[in-house]
Each structure stands twice: as structure tokens, then as C-alpha cells.
N, C-alpha and C positions, 0 to 999 in steps of 0.2 A: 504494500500500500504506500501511494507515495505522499509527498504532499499533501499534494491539492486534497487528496480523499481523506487528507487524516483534516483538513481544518473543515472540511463540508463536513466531517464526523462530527468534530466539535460545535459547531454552529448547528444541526441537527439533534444533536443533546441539549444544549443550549435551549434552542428554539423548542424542545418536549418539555422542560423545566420550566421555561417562561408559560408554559400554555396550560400547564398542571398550576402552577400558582394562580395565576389568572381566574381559572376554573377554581379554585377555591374560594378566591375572595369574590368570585359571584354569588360562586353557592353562602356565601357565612352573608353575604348584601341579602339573599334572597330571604334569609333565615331570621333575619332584624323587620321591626316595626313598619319601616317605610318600604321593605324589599316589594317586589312584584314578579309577576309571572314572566316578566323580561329577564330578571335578572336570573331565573330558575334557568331559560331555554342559553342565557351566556353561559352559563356553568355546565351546561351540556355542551354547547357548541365548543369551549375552548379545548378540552380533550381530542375532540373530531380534527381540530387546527394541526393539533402535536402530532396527532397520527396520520394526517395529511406529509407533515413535515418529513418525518422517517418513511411511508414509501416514497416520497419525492429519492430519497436520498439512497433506498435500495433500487428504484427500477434506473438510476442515472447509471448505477454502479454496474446492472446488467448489459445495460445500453454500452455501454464503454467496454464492456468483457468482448459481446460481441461483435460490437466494431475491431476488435483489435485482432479476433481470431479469425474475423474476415479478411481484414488486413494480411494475416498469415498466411489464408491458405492460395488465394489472391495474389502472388508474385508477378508485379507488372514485367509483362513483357518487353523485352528493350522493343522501339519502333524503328522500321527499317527506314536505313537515310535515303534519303531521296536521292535521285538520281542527277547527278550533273549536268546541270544546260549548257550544251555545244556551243563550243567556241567560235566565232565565225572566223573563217579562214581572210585574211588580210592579205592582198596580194601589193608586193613594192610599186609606188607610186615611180611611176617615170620618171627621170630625171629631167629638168626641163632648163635649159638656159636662164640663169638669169641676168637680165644687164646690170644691175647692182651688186659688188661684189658683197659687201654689208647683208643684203637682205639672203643670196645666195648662200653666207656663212649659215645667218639665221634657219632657213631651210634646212640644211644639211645637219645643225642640229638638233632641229626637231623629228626630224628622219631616222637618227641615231637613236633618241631616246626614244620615240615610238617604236623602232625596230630591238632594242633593248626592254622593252612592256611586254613586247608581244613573244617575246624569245623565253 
């Protein structure tokens, strides 16, 4: 049991304890001069509360058993990789004259580094 289940335990105890007391000081209100037939059906109902509270706290505790042995028997399958989108083939751009020797450089390095991308 880890944690979390041991303070849901204690707040669970807790919360039966507050709901028995409760339930007493209706019932002893109901049992006094001024009590009423309200204060008779609180001292019934706060019992009902506490034991609301405990199976709150066993069906949470089942719920979590069985997700986990679901989780178990459930071993996710690796998913297959996808298949790789083709390359498109790049064929060398032409060499083309240029009158600028400057822009010609420029060219020729862009040619390199694109022919260096694609390599």
C-alpha cells in the first residue's frame, strides 16, 4: 500500500469518526426538550454518510487493482515506424555562363552546398 492509499485510509477513518460523532450529538439533540423528529432522521442519516465514506474508499481501491492488472496483462505493442517518404531525385542544374564573375562565385557556391545537402 502506498501513499496515497494509506492517507485516503486515514481520511476514510477520519471521515467514519466525524460521522459517528455527529450521529451522536443528533441522536442526544433528538433526546433533549427542544429535539425533533429532524434531529432523530440526522442521527440516522450521519452513520449512512460514514459508510458511504468506507465503500467510497474500498470500491476506489478495487478500481485501481484492476486497472493495474489490466495494465499487466495488456503489454502495449511497440507500433510499427512508418515508412520513409522518397527522396526526390535532384538532377545537376546546368552550368550556365555567367557575365558577372561575383555572382558566378555566388552560384557555384550555392551548387556546392546544395550538392553537399543532397549527398
Amino acid at each position: 500500500m502506498n501513499g496515497r492509499w494509506l492517507g485516503l485510509l486515514v481520511f476514510a477513518l477520519i471521515w467514519v469518526v466525524a460521522c459517528l460523532l455527529l450521529a451522536r450529538w443528533q441522536w442526544d439533540r433528538a433526546q433533549e426538550a427542544g429535539g425533533s423528529l429532524q434531529n432523530l432522521a440526522y442521527a440516522i442519516q450521519w452513520p449512512l454518510f460514514g459508510g458511504f465514506g468506507v465503500f467510497l474508499w474500498f470500491r476506489l481501491r478495487r478500481l485501481e487493482a484492476q486497472k493495474q492488472a489490466t495494465d499487466q496483462e495488456q503489454a502495449p505493442e511497440p507500433e510499427p515506424l512508418p515508412e520513409p517518404a522518397p527522396v526526390p531525385v535532384r538532377r545537376p542544374v546546368a552550368q550556365v555562363e555567367e557575365p558577372d564573375d561575383e555572382l558566378a562565385a555566388y552560384n557555384r557556391m550555392l551548387a556546392q552546398l546544395n550538392g553537399r545537402d543532397q549527398g
